[in-house]
C-alpha positions as CSV (number, residue, x, y, z in Angstrom):
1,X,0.0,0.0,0.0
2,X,1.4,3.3,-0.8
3,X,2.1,5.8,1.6
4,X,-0.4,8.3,0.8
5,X,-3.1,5.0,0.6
6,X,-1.9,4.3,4.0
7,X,-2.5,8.0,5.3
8,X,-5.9,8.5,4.3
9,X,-7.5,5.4,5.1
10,X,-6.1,5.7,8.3
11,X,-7.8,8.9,8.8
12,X,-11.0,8.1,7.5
13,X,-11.0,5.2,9.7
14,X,-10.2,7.4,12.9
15,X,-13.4,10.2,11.9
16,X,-15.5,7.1,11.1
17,X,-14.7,5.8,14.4
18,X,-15.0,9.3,16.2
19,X,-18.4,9.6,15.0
20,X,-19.5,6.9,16.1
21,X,-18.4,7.3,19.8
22,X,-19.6,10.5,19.0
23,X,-23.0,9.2,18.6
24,X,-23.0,7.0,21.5
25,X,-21.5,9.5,24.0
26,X,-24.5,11.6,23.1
27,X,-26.9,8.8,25.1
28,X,-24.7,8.7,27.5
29,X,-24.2,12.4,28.6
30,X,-20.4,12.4,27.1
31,X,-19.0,14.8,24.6
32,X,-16.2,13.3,21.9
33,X,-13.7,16.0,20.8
34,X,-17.0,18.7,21.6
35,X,-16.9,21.8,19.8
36,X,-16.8,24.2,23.3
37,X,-13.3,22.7,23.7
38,X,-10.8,25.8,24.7
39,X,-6.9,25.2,25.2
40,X,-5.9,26.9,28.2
41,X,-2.6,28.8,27.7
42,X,-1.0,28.8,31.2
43,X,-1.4,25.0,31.4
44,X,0.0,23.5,28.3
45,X,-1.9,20.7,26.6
46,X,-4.8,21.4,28.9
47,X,-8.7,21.9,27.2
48,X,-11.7,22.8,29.0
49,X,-15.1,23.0,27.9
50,X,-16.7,26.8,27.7
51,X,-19.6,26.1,28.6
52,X,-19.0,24.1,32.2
53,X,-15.6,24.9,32.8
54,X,-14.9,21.5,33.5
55,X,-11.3,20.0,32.2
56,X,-12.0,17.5,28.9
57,X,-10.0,14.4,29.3
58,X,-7.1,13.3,26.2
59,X,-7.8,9.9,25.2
60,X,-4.1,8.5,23.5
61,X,-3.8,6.4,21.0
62,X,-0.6,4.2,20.0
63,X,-1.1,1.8,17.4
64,X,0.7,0.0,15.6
65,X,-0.7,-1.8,12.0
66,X,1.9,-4.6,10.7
67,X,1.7,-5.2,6.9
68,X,2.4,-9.0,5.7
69,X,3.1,-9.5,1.9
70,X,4.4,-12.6,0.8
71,X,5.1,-14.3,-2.3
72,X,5.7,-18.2,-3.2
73,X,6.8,-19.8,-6.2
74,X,6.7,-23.6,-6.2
75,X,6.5,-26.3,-8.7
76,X,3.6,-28.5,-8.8
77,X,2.1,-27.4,-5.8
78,X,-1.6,-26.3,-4.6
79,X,-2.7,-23.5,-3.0
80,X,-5.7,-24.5,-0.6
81,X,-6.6,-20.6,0.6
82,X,-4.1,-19.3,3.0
83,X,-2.3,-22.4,2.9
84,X,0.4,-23.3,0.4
85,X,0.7,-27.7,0.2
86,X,3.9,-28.1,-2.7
87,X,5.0,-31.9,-2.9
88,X,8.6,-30.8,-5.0
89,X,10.5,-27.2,-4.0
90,X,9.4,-24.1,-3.5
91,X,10.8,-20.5,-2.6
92,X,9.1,-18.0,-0.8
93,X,10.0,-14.0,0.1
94,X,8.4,-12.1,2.8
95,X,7.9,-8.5,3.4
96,X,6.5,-6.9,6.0
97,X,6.3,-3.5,7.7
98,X,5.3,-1.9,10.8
99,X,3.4,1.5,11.0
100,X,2.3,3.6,14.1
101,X,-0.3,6.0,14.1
102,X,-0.7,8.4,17.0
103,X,-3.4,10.6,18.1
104,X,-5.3,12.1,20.6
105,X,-9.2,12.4,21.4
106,X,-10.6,15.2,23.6
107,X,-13.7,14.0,25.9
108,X,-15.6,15.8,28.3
109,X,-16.9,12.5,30.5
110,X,-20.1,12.3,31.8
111,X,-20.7,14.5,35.4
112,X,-23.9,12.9,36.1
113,X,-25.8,9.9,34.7
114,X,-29.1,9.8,32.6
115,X,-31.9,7.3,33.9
116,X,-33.1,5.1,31.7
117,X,-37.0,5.1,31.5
């Protein structure tokens, strides 16, 4: 996959999933990356929310996506799907490469419940 591939699936992977906890944190009195979110100068890194003043939590994320290609050449051999059976030689090349993708999330958590009715 090229690079640029890579990038912005990644990305439209982390909005689709953003939206979706989005959606559920709106049951659930929470607020995903809310729009109210203000960076407080004097405390670096630090957001609150401007409407209740109350400090938004930074959810980290560290993954790390590992890429398998691999390649085999054999004579008169089968392929049964993942698995290669050869009865005579056969060579095979592996490549394979790690990514890591970091990001944060702003959240303002829930302060008080809602009852279900």
């Amino acid at each position: 996959m090229k690079l640029d591939d890579f990038v912005a699936e990644t990305l439209k992977q982390i909005i689709k999933g953003v939206v979706a906890a989005q959606e559920y944190g709106q049951t659930h009195n929470a607020n995903i990356n809310p729009a109210t979110a203000v960076f407080h100068s004097a405390a670096e890194g630090q957001a609150f929310c401007q409407e209740t003043g109350i400090l938004l939590q930074k959810i980290g994320f560290d993954i790390a996506v590992t890429v398998n290609e691999s390649q085999t050449a054999s004579n008169d051999g089968e392929s049964v799907g993942s698995i290669s059976v050869s009865s005579t030689s056969s060579n095979s090349l592996q490549n394979s490469s790690i990514s890591r993708v970091q990001f944060e999330v702003p959240i303002l958590l829930p302060t008080t419940s809602k009852k279900s009715r």
